[in-house]
Backbone as numpy.savetxt, mean C-alpha at the origin, in Angstrom:
# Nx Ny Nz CAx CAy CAz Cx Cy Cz
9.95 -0.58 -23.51 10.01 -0.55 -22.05 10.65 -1.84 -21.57
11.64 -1.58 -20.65 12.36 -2.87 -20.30 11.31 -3.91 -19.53
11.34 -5.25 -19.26 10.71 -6.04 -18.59 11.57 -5.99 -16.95
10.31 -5.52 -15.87 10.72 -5.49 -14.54 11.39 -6.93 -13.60
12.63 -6.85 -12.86 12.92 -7.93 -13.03 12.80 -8.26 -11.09
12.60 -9.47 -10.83 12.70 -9.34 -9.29 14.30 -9.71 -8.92
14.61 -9.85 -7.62 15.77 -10.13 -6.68 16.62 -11.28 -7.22
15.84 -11.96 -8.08 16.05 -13.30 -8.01 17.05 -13.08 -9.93
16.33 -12.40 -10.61 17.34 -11.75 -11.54 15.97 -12.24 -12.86
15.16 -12.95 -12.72 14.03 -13.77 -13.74 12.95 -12.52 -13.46
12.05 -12.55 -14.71 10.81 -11.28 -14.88 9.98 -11.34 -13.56
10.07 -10.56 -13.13 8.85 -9.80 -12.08 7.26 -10.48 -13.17
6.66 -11.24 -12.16 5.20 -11.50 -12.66 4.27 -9.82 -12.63
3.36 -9.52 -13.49 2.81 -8.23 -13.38 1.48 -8.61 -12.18
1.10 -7.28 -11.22 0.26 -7.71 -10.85 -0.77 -8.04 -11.48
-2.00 -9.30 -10.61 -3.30 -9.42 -11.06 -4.01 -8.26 -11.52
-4.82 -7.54 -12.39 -5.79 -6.82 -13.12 -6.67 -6.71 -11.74
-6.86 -7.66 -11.40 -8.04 -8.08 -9.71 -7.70 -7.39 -8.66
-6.22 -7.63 -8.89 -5.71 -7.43 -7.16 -6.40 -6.03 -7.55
-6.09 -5.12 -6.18 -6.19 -3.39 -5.83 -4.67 -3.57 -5.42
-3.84 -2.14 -6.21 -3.09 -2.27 -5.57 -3.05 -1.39 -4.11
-1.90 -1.76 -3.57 -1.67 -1.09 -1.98 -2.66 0.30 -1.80
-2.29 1.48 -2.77 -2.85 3.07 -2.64 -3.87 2.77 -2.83
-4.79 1.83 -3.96 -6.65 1.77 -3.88 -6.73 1.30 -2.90
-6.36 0.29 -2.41 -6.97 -0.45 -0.93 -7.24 0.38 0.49
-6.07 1.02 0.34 -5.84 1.76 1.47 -6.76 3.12 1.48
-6.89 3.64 -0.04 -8.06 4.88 -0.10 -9.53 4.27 0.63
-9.69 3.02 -0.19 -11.09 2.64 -0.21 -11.34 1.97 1.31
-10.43 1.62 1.94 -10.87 1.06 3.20 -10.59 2.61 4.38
-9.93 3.77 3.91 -10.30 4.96 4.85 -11.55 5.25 4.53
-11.98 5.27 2.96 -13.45 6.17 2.71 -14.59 5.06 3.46
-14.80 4.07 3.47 -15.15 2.65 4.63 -15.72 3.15 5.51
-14.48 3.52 6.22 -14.04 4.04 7.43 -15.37 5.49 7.78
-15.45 6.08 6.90 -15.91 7.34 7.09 -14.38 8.27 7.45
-13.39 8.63 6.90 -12.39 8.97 7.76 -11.71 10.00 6.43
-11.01 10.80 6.90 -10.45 11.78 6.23 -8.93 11.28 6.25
-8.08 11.91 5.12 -7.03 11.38 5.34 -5.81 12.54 6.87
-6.59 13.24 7.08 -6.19 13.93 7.91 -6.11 12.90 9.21
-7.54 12.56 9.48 -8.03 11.74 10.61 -7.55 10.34 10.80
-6.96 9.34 9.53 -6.26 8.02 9.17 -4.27 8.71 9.91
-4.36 10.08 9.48 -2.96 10.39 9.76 -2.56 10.27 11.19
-3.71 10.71 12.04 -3.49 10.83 13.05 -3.63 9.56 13.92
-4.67 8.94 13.78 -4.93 7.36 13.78 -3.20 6.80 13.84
-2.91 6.54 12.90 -2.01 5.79 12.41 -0.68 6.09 12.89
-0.37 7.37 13.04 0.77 8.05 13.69 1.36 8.61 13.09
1.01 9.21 11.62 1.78 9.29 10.70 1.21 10.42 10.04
1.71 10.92 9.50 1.62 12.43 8.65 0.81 13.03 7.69
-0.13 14.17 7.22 -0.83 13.56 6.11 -0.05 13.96 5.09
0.89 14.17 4.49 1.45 14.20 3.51 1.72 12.40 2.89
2.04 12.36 4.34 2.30 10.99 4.23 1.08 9.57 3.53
0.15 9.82 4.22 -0.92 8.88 3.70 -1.44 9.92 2.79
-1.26 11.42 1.96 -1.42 11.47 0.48 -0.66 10.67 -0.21
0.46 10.84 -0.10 1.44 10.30 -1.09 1.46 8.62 -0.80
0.98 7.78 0.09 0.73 6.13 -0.25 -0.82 6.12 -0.87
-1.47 6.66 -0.92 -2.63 6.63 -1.75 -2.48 7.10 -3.17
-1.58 8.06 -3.01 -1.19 8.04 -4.46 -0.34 6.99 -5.18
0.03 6.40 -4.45 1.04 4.87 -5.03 2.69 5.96 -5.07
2.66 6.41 -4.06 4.49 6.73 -4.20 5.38 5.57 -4.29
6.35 5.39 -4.71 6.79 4.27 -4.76 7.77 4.31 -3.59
7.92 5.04 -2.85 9.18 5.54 -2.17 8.61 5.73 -0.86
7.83 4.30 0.33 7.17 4.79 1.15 8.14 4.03 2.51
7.93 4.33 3.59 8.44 3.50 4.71 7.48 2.70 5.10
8.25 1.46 5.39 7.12 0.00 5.21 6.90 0.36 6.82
7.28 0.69 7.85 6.97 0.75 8.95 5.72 1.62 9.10
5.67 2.29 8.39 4.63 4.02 8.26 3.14 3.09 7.61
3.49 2.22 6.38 2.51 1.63 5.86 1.67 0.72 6.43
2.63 -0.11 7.66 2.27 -1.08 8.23 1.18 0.00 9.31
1.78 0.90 9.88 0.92 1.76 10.86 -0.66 2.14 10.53
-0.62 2.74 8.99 -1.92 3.08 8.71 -2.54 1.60 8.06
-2.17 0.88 7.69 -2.86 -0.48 7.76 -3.91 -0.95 8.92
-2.63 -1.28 10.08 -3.41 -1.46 11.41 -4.51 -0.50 11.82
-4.14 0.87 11.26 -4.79 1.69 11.81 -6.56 1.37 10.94
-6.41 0.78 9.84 -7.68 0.78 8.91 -8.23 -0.70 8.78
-7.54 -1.65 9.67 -8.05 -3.41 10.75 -7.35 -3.96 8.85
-6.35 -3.52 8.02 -6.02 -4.37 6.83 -4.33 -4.86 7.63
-3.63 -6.19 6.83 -3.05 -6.55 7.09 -2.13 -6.62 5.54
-0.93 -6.34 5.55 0.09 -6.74 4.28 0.20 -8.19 4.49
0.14 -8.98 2.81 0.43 -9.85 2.99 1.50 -10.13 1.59
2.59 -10.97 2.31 3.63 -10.92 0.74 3.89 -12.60 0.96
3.15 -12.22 -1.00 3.29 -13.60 -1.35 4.20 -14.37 -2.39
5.34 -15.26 -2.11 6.02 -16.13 -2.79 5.98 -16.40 -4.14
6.62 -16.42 -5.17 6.26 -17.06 -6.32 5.66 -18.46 -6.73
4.86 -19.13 -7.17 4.50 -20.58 -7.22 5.66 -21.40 -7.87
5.97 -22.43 -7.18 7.12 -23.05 -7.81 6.57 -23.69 -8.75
């Protein structure tokens, strides 16, 4: 398997084991919620096909759509820098 590489052209660090990525976070802070993904869809403005498929980790999502059901669930994206 090739090693993933970032923008910069040097190896993509793998995520933390710790972190959650994006689709757990976002499941576990609707189920929180008490909320269906029907009910996060509508919340958020956005579709439920749509928040199936970012809970499933699609890789292929619109960051505007993500940012929506975020706000919609009080989480915030945060993107972080490499350590020099």
């Amino acid at each position: 398997m090739a090693a993933k590489l970032s923008r910069s052209g040097k190896n993509a660090a793998p995520p933390s084991a710790a972190a959650p990525t994006l689709a757990e976070a976002v499941r576990a802070a609707r189920l929180r919620h008490g909320m269906t993904q029907t009910e996060l869809a509508g919340l958020s403005g956005t579709g439920l096909r749509f928040v199936s498929e970012l809970e499933r980790g699609k890789p292929n999502v619109s960051l505007s759509k993500v940012v929506a059901v975020l706000a919609a669930l009080g989480l915030r994206l945060e993107v972080r820098g490499e350590a020099p």
